[in-house]
C-alpha positions as a printed Julia matrix, in Angstrom:
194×3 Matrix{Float64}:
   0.0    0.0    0.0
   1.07   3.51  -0.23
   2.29   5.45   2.64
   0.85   8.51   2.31
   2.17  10.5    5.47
   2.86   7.89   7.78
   6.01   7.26   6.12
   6.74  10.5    8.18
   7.55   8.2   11.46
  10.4    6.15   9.44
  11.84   9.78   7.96
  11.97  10.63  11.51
  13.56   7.62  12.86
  16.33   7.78   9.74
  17.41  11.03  10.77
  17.76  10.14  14.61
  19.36   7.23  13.13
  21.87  10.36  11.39
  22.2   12.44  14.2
  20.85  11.51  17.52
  21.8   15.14  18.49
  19.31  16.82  17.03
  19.93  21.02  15.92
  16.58  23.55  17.2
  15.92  23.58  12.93
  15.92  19.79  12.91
  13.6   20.11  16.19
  11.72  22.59  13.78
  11.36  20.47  10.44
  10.6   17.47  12.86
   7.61  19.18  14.64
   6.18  21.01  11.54
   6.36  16.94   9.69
   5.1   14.82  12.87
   2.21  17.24  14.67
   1.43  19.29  11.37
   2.04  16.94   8.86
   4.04  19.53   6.75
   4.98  17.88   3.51
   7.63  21.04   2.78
   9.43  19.52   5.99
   8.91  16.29   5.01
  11.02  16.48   1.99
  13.84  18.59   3.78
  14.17  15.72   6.1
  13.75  13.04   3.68
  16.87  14.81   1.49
  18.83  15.25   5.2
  18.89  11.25   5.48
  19.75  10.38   1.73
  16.49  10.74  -0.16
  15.34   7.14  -1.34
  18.65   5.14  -0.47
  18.82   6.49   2.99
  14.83   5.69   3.78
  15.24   2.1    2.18
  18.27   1.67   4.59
  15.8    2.6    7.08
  13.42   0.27   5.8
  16.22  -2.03   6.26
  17.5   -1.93   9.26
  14.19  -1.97  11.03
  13.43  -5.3    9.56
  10.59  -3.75   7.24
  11.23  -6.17   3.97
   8.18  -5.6    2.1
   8.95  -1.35   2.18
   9.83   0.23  -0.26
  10.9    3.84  -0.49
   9.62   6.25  -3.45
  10.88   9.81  -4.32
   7.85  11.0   -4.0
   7.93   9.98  -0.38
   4.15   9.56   0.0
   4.08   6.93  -2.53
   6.61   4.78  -0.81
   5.35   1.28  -0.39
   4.44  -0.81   3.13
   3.03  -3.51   4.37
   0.45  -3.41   7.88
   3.06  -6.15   9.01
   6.14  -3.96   8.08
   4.43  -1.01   9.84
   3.79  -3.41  13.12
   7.81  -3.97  12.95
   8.02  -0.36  13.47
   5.63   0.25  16.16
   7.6   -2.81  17.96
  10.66  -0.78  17.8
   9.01   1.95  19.21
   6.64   0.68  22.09
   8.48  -2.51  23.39
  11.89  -3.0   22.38
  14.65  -1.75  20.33
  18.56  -2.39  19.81
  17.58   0.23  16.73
  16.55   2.7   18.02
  17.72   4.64  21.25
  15.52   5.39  24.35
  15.86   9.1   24.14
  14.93   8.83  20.74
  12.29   5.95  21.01
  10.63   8.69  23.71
  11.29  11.71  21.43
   9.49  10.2   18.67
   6.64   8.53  20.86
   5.9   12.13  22.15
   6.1   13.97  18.94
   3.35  11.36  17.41
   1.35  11.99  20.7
   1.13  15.9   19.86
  -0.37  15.42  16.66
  -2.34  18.47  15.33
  -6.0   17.86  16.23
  -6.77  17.6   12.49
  -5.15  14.16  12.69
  -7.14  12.78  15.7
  -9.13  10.43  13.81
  -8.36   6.69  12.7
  -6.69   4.91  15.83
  -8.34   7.61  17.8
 -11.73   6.21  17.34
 -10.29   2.23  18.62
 -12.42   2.53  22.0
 -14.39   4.85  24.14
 -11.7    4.97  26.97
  -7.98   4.71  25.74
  -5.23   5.37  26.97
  -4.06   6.97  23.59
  -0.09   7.16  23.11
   0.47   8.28  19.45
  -0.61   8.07  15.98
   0.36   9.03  12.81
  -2.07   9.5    9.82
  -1.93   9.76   5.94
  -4.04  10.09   3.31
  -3.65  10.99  -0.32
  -5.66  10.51  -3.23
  -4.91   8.16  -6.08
  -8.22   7.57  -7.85
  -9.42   7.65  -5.12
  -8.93   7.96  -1.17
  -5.63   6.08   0.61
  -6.39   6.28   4.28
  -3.88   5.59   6.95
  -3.58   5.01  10.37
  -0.57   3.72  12.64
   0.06   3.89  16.43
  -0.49   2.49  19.98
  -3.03   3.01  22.52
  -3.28   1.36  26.23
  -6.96  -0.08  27.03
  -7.28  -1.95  30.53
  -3.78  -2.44  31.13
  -2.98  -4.15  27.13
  -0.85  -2.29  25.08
  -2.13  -2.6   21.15
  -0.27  -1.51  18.27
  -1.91  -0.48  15.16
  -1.55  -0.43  11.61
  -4.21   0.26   9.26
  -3.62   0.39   5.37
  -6.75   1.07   3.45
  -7.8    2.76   0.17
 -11.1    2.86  -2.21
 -12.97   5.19  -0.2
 -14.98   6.93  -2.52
 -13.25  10.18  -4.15
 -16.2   12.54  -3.07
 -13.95  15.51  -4.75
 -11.93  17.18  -2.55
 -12.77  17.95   1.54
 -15.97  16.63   1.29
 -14.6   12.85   0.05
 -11.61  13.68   2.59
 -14.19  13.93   5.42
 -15.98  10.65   4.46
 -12.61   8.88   4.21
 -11.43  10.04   7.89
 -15.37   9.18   9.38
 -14.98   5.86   7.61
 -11.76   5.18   8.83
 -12.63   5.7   12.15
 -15.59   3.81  12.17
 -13.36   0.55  10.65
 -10.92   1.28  13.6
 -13.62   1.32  16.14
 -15.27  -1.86  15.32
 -11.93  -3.37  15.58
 -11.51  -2.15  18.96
 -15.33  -3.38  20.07
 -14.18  -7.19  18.62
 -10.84  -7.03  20.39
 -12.14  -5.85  23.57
């Protein structure tokens, strides 16, 4: 499936992987991607870490075989299982990835703009919501994305869910239908799991 903006997280964790000392710009660019889903700060980032080679390393060394990156970043290529990989690295264990920056990231996905609180958002009534990271982009019509963790009585769940076909709609309008659908799909996953 296409990224679409999630592919943000694994930009993010490339250029921690670069410089674990990050500068007040990088801080900047990282911010503006993550909680605003910038796409101008997306691309700066994406060309700090190597463009396509150095997000496919990525890819690589986080054990996500079935990525693949694109230079149009939002068309890179994942699998749901890939994108599980990642959230393992982030929310149980990683030799990959530092603490600092496992906690760094984790917080900047928690601060997401409150135009992105929908998908994993909607999983139950009560959760303890950690992060999240949505995409969309259209491509005939709408890819909807959602990845991230939430706590619910004590469990720990990580999510990943790749989806596209929801109806075009033209522009906000089909938009808004895409995020209400995608929320809906998320919470009755949440009602069978609980």
């Amino acid at each position: 499936m296409y990224t679409a903006s999630t592919v943000k997280v694994p930009i993010l964790i490339g250029l921690l992987h670069q410089d674990a000392k990050l500068t007040a710009s990088d801080k900047k660019l990282v911010a503006g991607m993550i909680r605003q889903s910038s796409n101008a700060d997306a691309t700066a980032i994406l060309k700090k870490i190597g463009g396509v080679s150095g997000l496919n390393a990525t890819f690589a060394r986080l054990g996500m075989d079935h990525s693949q990156a694109s230079s149009k970043w939002w068309l890179s290529t994942v699998s749901s299982e890939d994108y599980i990989k990642l959230l393992k690295h982030l929310f149980v264990k990683s030799s990959k990835i530092s603490r600092t920056g496992r906690n760094y990231i984790i917080s900047e996905m928690f601060q997401v703009n409150s135009k992105q609180q929908w998908g994993i958002k909607g999983f139950s009534d009560t959760p303890n919501f950690l992060a999240n990271k949505n995409g969309w982009t259209l491509s005939g019509s709408w890819i909807m994305n959602s990845i991230g963790a939430v706590e619910v009585n004590g469990h720990l769940y990580l999510i990943s869910i790749l989806s596209d076909n929801h109806p075009d709609g033209r522009g906000n309008v089909g938009l808004k239908t895409a995020k209400k659908e995608m929320t809906s799909l998320v919470r009755i996953a949440g009602e069978y799991i609980l």
